[in-house]
C-alpha positions in Angstrom: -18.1 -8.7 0.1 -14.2 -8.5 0.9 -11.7 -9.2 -1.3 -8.0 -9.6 -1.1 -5.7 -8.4 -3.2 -2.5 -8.2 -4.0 -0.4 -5.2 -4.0 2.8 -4.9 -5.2 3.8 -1.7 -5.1 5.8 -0.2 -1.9 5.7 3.5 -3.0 3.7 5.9 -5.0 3.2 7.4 -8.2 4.3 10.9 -8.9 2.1 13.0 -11.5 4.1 15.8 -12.9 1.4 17.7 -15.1 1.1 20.4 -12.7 3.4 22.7 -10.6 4.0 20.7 -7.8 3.9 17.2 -7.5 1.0 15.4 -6.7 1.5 11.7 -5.2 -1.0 9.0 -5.8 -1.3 5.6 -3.3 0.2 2.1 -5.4 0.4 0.3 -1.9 -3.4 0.5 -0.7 -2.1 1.5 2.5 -3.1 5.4 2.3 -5.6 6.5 4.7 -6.1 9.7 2.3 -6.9 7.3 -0.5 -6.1 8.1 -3.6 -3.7 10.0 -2.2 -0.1 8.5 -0.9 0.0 9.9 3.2 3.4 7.9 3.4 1.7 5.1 4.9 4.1 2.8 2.2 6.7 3.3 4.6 6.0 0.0 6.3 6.1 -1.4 3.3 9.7 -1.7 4.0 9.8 -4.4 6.7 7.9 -6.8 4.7 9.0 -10.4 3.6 8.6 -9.7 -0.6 8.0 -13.7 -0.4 4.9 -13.2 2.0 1.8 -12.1 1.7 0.5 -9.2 4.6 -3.0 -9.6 5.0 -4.1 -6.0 6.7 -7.3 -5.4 8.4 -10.2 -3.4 7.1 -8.5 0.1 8.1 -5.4 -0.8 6.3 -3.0 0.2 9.3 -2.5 -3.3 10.7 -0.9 -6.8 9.6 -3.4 -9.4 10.8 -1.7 -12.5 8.8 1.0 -13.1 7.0 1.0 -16.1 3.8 3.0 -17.6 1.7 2.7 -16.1 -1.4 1.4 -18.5 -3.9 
């Protein structure tokens, strides 16, 4: 069963235990899930009042709500 929900975030987390960086996916929008592939970046054109309803491959905003 789907389910919808909401993500806030519109960039990733950085984990610093280790020498380099590692960045893990806040938006949901990663296709290398749980890893952040910059996919966020759209993130940027978005109405913070709205909600984007993406499709099942997370690349595409298929309706857009008022966020209640």
């Amino acid at each position: 069963m789907p389910r919808l929900i909401r993500h806030e975030a519109t960039g990733p987390i950085e984990l610093k235990p280790q020498e380099k960086s590692a960045w893990i996916c806040a938006c949901g929008l990663s296709q290398a899930l749980p890893l952040c592939d910059g996919s966020h970046k759209v993130t940027k054109a978005e109405d913070p009042t709205k909600c984007c309803v993406y499709d099942k491959d997370r690349k595409t905003v298929i309706e857009i709500r008022d966020d209640k």
